[in-house]
Backbone as ProteinMPNN parsed JSONL, in Angstrom:
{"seq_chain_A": "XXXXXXXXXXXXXXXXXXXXXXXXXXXXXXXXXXXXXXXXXXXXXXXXXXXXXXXXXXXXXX", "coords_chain_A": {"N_chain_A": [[63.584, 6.306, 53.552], [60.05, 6.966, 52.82], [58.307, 7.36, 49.982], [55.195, 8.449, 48.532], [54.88, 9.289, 46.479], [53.011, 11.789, 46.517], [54.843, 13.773, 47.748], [55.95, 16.324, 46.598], [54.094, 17.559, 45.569], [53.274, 18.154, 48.089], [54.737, 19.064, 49.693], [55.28, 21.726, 48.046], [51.986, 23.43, 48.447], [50.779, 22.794, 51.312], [48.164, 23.086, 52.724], [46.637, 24.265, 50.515], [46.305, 21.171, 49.291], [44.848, 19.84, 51.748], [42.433, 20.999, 51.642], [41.763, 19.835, 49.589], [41.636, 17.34, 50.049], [40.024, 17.091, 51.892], [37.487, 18.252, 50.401], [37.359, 16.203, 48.95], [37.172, 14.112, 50.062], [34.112, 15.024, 51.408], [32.726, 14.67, 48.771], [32.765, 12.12, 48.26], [31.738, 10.829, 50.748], [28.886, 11.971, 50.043], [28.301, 10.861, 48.005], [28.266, 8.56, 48.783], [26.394, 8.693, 50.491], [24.038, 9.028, 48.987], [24.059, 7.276, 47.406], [22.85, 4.875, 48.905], [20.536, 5.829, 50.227], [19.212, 5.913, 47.567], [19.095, 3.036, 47.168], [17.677, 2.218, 49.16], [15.424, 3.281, 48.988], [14.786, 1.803, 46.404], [14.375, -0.4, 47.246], [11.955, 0.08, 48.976], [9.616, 0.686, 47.558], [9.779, -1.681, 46.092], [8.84, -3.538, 47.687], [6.409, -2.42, 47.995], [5.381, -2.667, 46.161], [4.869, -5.438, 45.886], [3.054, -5.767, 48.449], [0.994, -4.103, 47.149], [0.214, -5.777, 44.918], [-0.518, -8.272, 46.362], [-2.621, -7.47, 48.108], [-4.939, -6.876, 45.966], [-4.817, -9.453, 45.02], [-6.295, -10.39, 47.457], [-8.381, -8.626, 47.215], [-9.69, -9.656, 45.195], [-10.253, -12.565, 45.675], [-12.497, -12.363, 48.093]], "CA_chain_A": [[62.516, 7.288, 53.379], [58.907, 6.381, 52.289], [57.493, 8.151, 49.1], [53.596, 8.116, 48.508], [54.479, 10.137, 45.496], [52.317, 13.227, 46.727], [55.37, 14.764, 48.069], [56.464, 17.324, 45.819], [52.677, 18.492, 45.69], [52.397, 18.359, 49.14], [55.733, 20.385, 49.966], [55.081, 22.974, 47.635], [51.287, 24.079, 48.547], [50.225, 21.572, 52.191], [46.826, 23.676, 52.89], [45.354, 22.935, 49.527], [46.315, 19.812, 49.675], [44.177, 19.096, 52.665], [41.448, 21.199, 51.415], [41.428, 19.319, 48.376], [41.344, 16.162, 50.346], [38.632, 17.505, 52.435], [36.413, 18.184, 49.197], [36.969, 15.015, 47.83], [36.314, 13.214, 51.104], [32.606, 14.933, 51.333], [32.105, 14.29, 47.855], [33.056, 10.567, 48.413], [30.197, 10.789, 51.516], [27.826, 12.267, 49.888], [28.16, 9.925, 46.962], [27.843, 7.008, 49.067], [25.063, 8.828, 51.394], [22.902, 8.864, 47.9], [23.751, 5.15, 47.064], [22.606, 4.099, 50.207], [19.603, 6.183, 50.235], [18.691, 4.654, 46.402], [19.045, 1.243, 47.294], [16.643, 2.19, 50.747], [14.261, 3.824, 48.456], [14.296, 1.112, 45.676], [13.658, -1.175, 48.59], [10.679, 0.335, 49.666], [8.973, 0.818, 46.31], [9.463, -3.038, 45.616], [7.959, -3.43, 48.95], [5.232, -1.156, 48.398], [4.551, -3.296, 44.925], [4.374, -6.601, 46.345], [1.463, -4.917, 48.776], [-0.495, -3.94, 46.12], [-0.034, -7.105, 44.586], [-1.287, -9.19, 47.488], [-4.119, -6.659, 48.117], [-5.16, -7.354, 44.406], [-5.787, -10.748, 45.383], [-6.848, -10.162, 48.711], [-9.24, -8.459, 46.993], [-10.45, -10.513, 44.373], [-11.081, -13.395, 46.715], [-13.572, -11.405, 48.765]], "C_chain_A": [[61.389, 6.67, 52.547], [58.369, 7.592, 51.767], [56.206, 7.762, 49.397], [53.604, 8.818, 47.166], [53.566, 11.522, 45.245], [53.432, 14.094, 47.301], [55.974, 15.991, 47.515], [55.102, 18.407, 46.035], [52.459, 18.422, 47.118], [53.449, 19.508, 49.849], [55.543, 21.829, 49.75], [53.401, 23.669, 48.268], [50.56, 22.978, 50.342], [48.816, 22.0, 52.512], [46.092, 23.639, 51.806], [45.292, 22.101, 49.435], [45.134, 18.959, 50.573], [42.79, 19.737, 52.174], [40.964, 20.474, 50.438], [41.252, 17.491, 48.766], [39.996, 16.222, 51.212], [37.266, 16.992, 51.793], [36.358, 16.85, 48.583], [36.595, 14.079, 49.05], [34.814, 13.054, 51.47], [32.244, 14.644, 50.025], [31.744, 12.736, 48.351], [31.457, 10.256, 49.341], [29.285, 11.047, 51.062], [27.004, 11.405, 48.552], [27.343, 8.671, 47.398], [26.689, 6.914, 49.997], [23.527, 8.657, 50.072], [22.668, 7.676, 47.529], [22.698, 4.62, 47.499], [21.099, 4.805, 50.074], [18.498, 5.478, 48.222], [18.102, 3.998, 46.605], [17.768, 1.555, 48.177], [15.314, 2.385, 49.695], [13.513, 2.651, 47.105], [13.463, -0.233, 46.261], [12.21, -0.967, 48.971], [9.688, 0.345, 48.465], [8.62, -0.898, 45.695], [8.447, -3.806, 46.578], [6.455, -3.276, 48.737], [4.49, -2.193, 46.699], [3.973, -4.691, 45.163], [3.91, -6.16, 47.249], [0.725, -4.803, 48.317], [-0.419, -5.379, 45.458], [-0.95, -8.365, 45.436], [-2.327, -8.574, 47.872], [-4.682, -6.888, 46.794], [-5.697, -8.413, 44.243], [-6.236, -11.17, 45.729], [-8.561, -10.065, 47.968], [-10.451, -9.305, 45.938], [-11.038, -11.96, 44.842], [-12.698, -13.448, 47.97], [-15.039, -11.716, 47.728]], "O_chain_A": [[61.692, 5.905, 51.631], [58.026, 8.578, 52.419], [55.942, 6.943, 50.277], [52.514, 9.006, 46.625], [53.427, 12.142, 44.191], [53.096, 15.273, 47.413], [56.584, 16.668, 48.343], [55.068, 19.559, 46.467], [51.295, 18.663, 47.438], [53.087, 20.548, 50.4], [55.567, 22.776, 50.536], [53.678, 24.79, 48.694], [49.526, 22.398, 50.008], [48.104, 20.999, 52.586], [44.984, 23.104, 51.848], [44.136, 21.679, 49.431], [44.644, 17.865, 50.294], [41.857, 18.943, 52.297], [39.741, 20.398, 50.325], [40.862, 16.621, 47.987], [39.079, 15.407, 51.115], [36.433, 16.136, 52.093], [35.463, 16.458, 47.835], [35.657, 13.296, 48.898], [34.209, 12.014, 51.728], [31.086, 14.225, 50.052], [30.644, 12.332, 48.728], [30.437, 9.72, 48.909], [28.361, 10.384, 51.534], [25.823, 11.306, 48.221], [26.407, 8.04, 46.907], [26.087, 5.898, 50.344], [22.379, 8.277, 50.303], [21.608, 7.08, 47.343], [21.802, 4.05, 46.877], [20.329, 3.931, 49.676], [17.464, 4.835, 48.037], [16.881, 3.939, 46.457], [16.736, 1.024, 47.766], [14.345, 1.626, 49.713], [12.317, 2.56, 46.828], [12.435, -0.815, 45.915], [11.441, -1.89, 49.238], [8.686, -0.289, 48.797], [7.616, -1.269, 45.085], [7.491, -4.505, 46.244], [5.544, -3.925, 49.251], [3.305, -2.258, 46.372], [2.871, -5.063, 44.759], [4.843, -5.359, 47.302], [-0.378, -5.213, 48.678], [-1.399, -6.073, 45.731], [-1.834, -9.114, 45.02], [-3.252, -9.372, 48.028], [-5.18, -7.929, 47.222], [-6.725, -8.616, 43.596], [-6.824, -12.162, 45.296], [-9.508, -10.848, 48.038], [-11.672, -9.436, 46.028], [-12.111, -12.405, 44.435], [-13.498, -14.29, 48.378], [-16.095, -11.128, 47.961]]}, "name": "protein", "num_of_chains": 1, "seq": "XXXXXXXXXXXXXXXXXXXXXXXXXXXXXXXXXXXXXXXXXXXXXXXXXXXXXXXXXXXXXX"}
């Protein structure tokens, strides 16, 4: 027989169990949907600075 050690808690109540794996599964997504959106956004901002930077000099050449 193969424990996982959740069986006692999973015997006694199995429908919270899954709800409670549920909830922690969209947390988990939504955690890693914000990361990801971060990083995208810090991305674009560094982006968006080296632009003005090179317009800056663009311009001063002119």
């Amino acid at each position: 027989m193969v424990t996982t050690g959740f069986s006692d808690v999973a015997d006694s109540e199995p429908s919270g169990n899954y709800d409670r794996a549920a909830e922690a599964l969209e947390k988990t997504r939504r955690d890693y949907v914000n990361r990801h959106a971060a990083g995208l956004l810090v991305n674009v901002l560094d982006q968006l600075q080296r632009s003005e930077k090179k317009a800056k000099i663009l311009m001063t050449k002119i």
